[in-house]
N, C-alpha and C positions, 0 to 999 in steps of 0.2 A: 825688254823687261829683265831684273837683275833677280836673278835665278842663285838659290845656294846650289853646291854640288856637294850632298848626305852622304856620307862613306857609312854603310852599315855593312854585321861579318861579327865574327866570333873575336871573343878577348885572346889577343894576341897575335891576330890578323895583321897588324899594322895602321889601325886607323889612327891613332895618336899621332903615331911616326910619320908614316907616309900621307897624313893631314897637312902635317904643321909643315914638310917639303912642298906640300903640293902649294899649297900658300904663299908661302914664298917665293916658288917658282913664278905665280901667276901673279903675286900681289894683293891674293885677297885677304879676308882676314882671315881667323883663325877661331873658330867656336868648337869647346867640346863639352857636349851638354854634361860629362859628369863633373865636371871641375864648375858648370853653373851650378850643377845644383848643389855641389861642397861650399860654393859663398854662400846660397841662398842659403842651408841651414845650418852653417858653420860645424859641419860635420866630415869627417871621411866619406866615402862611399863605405867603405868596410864600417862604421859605427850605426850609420846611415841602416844600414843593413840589419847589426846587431839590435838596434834599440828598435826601426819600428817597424820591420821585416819586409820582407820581399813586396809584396804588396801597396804598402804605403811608397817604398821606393818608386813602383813605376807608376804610381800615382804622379808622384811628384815630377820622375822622367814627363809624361804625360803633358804638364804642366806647364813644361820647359819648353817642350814641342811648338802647344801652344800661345807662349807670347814669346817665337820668335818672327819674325819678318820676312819675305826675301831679300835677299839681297847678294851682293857679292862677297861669300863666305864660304869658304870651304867648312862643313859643319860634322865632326866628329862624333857619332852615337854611341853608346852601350850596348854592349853585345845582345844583349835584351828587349831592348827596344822593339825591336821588330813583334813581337808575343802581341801586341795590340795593335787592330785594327784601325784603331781612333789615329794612330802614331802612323799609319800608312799615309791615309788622309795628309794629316799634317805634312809627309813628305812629300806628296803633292803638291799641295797649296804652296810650297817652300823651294820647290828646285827637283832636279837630276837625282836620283837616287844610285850610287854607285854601290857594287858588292867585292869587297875586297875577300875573294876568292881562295883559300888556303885549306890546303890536305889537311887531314887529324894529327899526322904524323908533324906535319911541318907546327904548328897548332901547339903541339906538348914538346917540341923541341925548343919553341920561343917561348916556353910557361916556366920550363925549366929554370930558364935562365933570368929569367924576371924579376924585378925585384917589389913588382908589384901585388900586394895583396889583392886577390878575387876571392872576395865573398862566399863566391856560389861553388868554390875547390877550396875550402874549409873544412875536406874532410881528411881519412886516410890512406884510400883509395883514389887521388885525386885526377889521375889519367883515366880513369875507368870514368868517372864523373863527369869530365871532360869530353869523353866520348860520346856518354850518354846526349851528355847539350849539345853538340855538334849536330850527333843522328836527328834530335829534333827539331833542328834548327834550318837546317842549310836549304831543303826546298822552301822553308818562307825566306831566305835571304836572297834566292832566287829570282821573287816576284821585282828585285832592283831592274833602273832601267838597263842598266849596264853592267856586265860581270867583267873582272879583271881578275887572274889569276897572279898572287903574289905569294909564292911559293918559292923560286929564286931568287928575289929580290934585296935590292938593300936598298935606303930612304932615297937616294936621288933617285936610280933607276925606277923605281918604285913610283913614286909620283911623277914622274915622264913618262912611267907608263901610263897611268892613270890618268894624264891627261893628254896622251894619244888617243885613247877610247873615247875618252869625253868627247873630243875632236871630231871623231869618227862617227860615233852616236850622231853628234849635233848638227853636221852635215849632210845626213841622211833623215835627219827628225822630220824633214817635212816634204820628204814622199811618201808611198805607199811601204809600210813593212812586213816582211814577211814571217815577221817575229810571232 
């Protein structure tokens, strides 16, 4: 059965990056649900955010979850994603759930540098903010079937690691675990 492999993990983790390596390494395609949902409503995520708030956003995340398929896809989420239940489910029903694993430290040293707007570090204080999300975050990011710590890394290593775990995981999927 054609299984996605869900990289979920806080904004700046590396799921974009070490998504779109890992894809390539293996050949699969390449899904990340925030850039689906920027076609679907012809918006940024950051506008997305603005006009109809956090809420209708993971709605829509929700959504997106919902009409995708299995397959052979390496599938990119939102740091957020995880906050709902319904969204686990979906990762389920869809494939491997991988947790790309990164200190707070490594976390605000790759936010720095970004040139991507996050929504939810729209304030002044934005490492303090940052922290907060992390501390709330990380044991549900945990419940993945697979934890990868990408703390060292950089995009190739990063997705060969990633898909040593997979490897390793899927090899052992079908004895007894003692997880």
């Amino acid at each position: 059965m054609d299984r996605c492999w869900i990289l979920v993990g806080m904004m700046g983790a590396g799921k974009s990056s070490i998504g779109r390596a890992l894809a390539e390494l293996t050949g699969r395609t390449f899904v990340d649900t925030d850039l689906v949902l920027q076609q679907r409503l012809g918006r940024s995520i950051s506008q997305i955010f603005q006009i109809y708030g956090e809420d209708a956003f993971r709605d829509h995340e929700a959504s997106v979850m919902r009409s995708l398929e299995p397959s052979l896809s390496v599938l990119s989420t939102g740091g957020g994603i995880v906050l709902r239940d319904e969204n686990w489910a979906e990762f389920q029903r869809l494939g491997l759930t991988i947790f790309l694993d990164a200190s707070i430290e490594t976390i605000i040293e790759r936010l720095t540098v970004s040139k991507k707007k996050r929504p939810l570090l729209q304030v002044d204080d934005w490492e303090s903010r940052t922290k907060a999300i992390w501390e709330s975050r990380v044991e549900i990011y945990r419940r993945a079937d697979v934890t990868v710590r990408v703390d060292d890394v950089d995009l190739s290593n990063g997705a060969e690691r990633v898909l040593a775990a997979i490897r390793q995981y899927e090899g052992h999927a079908d004895q007894p675990s003692e997880r």
